[in-house]
N, C-alpha and C positions, 0 to 999 in steps of 0.2 A: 453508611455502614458498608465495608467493601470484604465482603470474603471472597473475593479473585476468581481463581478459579477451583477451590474446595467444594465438594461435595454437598450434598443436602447431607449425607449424614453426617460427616464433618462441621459443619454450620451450626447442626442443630444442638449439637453440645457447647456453642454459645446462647445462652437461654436467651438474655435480654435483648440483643440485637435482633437474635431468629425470631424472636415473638412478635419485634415491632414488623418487621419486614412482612412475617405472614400475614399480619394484621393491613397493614398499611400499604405495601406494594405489591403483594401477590392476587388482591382482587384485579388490580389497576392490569398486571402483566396478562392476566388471564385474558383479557378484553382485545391483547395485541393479537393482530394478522400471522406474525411472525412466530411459525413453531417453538425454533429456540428461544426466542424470551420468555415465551411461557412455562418450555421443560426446564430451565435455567432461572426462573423466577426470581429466586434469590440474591442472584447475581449480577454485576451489572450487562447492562446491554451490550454494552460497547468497553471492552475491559485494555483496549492498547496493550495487547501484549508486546508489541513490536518496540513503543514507546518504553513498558514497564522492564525491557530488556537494555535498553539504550542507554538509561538513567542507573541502572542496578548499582551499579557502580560507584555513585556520584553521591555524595551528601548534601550538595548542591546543586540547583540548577538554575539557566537565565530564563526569565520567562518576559513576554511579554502579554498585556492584553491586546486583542484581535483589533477591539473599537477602543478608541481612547485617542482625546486630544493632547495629552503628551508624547504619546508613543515611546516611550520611556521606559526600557527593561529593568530590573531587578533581579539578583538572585535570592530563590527562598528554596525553603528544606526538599529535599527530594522524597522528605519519608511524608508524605502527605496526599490526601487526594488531588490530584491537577485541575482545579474545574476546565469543563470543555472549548471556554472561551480564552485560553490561555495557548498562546503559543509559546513550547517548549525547547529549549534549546538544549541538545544533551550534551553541555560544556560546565564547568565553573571553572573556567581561565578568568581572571580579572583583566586580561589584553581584550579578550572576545567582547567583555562587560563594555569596557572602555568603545572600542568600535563603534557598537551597534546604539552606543549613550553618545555618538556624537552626531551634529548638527549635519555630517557628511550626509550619517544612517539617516535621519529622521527625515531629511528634505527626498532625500531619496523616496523614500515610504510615502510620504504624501504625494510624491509625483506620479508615481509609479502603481501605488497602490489604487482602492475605490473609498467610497465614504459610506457611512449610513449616516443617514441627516447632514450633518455637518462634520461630523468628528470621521477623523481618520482610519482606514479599517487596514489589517495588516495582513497581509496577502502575498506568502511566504513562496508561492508558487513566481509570481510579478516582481516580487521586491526581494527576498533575501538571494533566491537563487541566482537573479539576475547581478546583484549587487558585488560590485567587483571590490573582495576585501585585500589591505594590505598584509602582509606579515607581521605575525605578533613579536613585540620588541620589548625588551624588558620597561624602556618607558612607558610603555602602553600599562603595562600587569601595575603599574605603581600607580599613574594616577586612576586606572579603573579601580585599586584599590582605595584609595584617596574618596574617591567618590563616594563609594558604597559605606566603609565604614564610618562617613562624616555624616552622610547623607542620613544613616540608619540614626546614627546619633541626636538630628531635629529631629526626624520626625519622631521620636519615641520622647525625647525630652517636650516638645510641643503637642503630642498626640494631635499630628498632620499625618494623613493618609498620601499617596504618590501623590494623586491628582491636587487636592489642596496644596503643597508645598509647591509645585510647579505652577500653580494659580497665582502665587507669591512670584515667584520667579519671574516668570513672563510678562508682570505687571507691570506694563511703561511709569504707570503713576504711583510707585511704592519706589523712590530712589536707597538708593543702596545704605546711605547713612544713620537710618535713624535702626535698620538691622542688620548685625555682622550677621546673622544667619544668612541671610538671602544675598546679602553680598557676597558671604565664603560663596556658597552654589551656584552664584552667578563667575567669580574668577574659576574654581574650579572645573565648570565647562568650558569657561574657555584655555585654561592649559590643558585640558583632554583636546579640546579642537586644534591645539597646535602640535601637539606630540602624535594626533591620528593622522596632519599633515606632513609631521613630517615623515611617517612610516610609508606615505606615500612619497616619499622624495617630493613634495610640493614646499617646505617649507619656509620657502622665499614668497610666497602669496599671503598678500596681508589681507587677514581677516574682517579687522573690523569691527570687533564686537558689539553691538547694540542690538536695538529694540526695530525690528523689521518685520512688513508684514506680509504674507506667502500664502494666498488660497482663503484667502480674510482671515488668516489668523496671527496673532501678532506674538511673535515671540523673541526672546532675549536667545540670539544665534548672528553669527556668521553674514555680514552685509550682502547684498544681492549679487554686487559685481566680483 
């Protein structure tokens, strides 16, 4: 339930929302150290305005999760709550999608970034800032587009989540033949990995594509050398 930054009286002319919240989270805020949570009850703790101003704009946005062993951005609606553990990107360029969806971004992130447990944590301060991007080219904006709306199209025709689908993908022992799904998403990253090299004028560097394993973890990218 997000009334922003409205009023308790404003709020309170939403009945059902306001009733569960006085019910439900206004004992819990009262117990906080913190003044303002408590005079602001209603409201969230932490409301990003900085972020809800960056986005305003955007019907879309890229996001990534923080922890996650795909590291694997998406864009999704912008008219929506962001959970906290989502890193925001205030873009929906399909060239930016394309970038940050290639084996360049992700080995980068794992290097650069830290882990919890074992899966990789995204640490936008370590890894995005630092990450030297190329210029977006309109190959880029095509197959980021490529991606996204093929991608969208398994999982919603398989009811696969990110994570699942890339479970599929990365699996050395699932060869390509007996699924054109995991095949399209396995060629498809690698023409995103050849049109991000060539934005960087590397395009003469052969890839390689297979099953390589980076930090124990074995993914369908880019050979080591």
């Amino acid at each position: 339930i997000d009334f922003n930054d409205r009023s308790e009286d404003d709020a309170v002319a939403f009945t059902l929302p306001y009733d569960r919240l006085l019910k439900q989270a206004k004992p819990e805020r009262m117990k906080n150290n913190r003044k303002v949570y408590r005079d602001y009850w209603w409201q969230y703790a932490e409301k990003r305005p900085a972020m809800r101003q960056a986005i305003s704009s955007l019907d879309e946005v890229i996001v990534i999760a923080q922890v996650s062993k795909t590291m694997m951005p998406c864009r999704v609606s912008s008219k929506q709550v962001l959970d906290a553990k989502l890193v925001v990107f205030a873009s929906d360029s399909y060239a930016f999608l394309a970038i940050l969806s290639s084996s360049m971004h992700q080995l980068w992130t794992v290097k650069n970034g830290t882990t919890m447990r074992t899966d990789p944590t995204y640490v936008p301060s370590a890894v995005f800032q630092t990450f030297p991007r190329p210029l977006e080219t309109p190959e880029l904006g095509a197959i980021g587009r490529t991606l996204d709306s093929e991608r969208r199209e398994v999982m919603l025709r398989r009811e696969l989540g990110l994570t699942a689908l890339y479970n599929l993908v990365n699996d050395p022992d699932l060869p390509s033949e007996p699924d054109a799904d995991v095949a399209r998403m396995r060629q498809v990253h690698a023409e995103l990995d050849e049109a991000v090299m060539a934005a960087y004028d590397w395009e003469d560097v052969p890839l390689n594509h297979g099953f390589y394993e980076y930090r124990k973890q074995v993914r369908w990218t880019v050979c080591p050398e």
